[in-house]
C-alpha positions as CSV (number, residue, x, y, z in Angstrom):
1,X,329.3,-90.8,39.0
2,X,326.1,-89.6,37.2
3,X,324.6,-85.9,37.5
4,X,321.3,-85.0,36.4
5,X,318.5,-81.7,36.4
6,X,315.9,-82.4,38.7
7,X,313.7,-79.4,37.0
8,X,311.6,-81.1,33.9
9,X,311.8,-77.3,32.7
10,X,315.0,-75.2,34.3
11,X,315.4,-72.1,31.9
12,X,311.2,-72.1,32.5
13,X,311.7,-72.6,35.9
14,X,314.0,-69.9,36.6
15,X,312.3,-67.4,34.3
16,X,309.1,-67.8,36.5
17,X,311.1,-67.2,39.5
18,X,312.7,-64.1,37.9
19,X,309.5,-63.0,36.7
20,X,307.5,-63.1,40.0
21,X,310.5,-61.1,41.7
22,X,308.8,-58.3,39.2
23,X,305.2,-59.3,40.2
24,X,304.9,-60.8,37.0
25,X,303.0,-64.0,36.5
26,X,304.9,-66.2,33.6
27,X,301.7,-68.3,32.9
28,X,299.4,-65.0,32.0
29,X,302.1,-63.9,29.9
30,X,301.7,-64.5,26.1
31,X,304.9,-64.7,25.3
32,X,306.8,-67.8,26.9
33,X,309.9,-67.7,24.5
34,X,313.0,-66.9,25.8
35,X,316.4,-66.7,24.0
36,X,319.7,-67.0,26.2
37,X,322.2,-67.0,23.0
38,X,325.1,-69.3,24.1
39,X,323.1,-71.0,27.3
40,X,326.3,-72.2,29.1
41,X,327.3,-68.2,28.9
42,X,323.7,-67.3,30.0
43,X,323.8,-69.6,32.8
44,X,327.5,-68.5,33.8
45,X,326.6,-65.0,34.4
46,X,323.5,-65.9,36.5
47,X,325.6,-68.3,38.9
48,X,328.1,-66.0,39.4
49,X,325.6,-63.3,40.0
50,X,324.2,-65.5,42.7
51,X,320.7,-64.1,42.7
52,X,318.3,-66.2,45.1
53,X,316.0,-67.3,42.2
54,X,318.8,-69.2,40.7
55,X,318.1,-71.7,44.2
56,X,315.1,-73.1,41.7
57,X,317.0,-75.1,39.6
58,X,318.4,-78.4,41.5
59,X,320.1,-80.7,40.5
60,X,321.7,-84.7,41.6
61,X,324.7,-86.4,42.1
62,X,324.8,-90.3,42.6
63,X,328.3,-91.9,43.0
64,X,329.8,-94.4,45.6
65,X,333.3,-93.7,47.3
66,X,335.3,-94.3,50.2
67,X,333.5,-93.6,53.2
68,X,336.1,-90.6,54.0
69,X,335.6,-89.0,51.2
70,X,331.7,-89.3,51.4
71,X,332.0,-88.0,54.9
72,X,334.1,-84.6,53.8
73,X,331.6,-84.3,50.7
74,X,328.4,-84.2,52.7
75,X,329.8,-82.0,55.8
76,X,330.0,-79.0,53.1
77,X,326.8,-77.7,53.7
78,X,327.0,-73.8,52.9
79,X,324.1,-73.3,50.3
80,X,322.1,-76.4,52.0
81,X,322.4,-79.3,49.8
82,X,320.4,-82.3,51.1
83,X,322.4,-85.8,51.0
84,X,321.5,-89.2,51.4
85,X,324.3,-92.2,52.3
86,X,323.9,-95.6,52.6
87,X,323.4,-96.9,55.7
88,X,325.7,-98.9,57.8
89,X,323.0,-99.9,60.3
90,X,323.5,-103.7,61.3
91,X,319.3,-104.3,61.5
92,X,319.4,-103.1,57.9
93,X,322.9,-104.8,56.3
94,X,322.7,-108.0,58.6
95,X,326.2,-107.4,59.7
96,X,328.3,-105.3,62.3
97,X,329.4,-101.4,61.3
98,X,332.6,-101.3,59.5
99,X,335.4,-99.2,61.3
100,X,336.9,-99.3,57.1
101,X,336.9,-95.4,56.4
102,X,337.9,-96.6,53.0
103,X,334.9,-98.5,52.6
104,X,332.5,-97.3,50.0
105,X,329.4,-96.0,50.2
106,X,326.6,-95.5,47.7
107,X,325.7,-91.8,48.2
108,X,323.6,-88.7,46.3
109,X,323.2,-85.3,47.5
110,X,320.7,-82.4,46.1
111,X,322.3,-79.4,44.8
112,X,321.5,-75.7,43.5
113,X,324.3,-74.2,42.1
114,X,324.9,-72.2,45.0
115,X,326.1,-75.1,47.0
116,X,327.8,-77.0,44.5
117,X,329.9,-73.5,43.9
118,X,330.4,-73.3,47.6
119,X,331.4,-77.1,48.1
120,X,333.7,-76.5,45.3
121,X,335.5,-73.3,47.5
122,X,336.5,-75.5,50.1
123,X,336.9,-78.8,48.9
124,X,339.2,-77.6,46.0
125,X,341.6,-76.1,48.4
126,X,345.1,-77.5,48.8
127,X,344.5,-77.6,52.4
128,X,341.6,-80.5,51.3
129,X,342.7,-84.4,51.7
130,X,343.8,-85.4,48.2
131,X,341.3,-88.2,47.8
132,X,338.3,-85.9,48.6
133,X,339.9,-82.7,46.2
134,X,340.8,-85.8,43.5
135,X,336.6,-86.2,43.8
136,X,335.6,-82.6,43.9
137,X,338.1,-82.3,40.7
138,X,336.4,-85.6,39.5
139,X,332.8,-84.1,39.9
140,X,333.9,-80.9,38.4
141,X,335.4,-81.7,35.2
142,X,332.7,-84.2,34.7
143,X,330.0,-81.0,34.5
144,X,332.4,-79.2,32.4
145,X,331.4,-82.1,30.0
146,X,327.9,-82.3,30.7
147,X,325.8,-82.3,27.7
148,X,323.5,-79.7,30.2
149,X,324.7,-76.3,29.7
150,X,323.4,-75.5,33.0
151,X,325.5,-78.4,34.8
152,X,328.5,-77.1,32.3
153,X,328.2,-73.8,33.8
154,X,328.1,-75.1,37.0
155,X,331.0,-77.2,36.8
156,X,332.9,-73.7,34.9
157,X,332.1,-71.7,38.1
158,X,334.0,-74.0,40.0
159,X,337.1,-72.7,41.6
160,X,338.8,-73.2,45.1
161,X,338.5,-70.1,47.4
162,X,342.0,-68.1,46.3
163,X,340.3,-68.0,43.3
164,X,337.4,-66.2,43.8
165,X,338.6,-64.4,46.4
166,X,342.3,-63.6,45.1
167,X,343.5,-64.7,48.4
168,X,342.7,-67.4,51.1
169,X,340.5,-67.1,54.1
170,X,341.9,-70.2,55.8
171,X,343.7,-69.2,59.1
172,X,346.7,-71.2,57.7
173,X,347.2,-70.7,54.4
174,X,347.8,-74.0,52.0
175,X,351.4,-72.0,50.9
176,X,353.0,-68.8,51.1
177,X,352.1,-68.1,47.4
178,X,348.3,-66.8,48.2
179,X,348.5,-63.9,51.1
180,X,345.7,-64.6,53.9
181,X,342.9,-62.6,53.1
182,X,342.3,-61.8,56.8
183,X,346.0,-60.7,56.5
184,X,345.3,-57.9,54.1
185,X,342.4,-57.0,56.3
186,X,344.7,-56.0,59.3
187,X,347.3,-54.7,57.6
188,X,344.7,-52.2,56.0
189,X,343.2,-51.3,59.8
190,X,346.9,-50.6,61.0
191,X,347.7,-48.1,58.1
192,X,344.5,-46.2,59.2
């Protein structure tokens, strides 16, 4: 499993994109330093912020598992991420599909940290087949160990939906320890 920027320049890159938001141009400004302090802090608080010119840093993954898991990976598609799997097609391998769902595949998909974040909210929920949340916790603690702080902070940010929410928005909860949150919603409407 490797990860890796696909900005030459991401602090740059996302400092231009803030700065046009202000009609500022970064490349008529005279001053191009910029100091973050503790970077994987600086780049914590703008994921969680969410702000759309945080979309302009990208990044990769490239790993190969089971076809199963592959599957479950690329079908989270909140925030767009862009995949590409290898191809089963028998013109192309020189022999027939395989019906294997454990078969692997060689597979990378395009992030911003808005997806990532989002595939992380579904795929880290109990309710998830263990081999694809044993990946997404894979994947995770592999960016909490990223010598990037922006893929640290990414891979920080990553929590299942009871987390962020302080309650699950599945229609059938994982357990009875996290209350629906749709729950709490009606029982709020029927005390009005």
């Amino acid at each position: 499993m490797r990860f890796r920027i696909l900005n030459s320049t991401p602090l740059y890159d996302y400092r231009e994109a803030c700065k046009v938001t202000k009609g500022i141009d970064l490349s008529e400004c005279s001053e191009y330093a910029f100091e973050t302090g503790d970077e994987t802090a600086f780049w914590i608080r703008q994921i969680v912020a969410n702000h759309s010119t945080i979309r302009s840093v990208r990044f990769r993954l490239v790993d190969t598992r089971p076809k199963s898991v592959v599957m479950q990976v690329i079908r989270a598609t909140k925030g767009h991420p862009q995949p590409e799997v290898q191809s089963g097609r028998p013109d192309w391998t020189g022999k027939e599909r395989s019906a294997d769902p454990y078969e692997d595949r060689l597979f990378m998909q395009d992030h911003t940290a808005e997806s990532f974040v989002e595939m992380a909210k579904q795929r880290l929920c109990m309710k998830t087949e263990q081999r694809t949340r044993l990946f997404m916790q894979e994947m995770v603690e592999t960016l909490k160990n990223s010598p990037e702080p922006f893929l640290r902070a990414v891979g920080y940010c990553c929590h299942s939906y009871c987390w962020w929410y302080g309650g699950c928005p599945e229609l059938k909860c994982c357990n009875g320890l996290v209350k629906g949150i749709a729950s709490r919603i009606i029982e709020e409407v029927k005390e009005k």
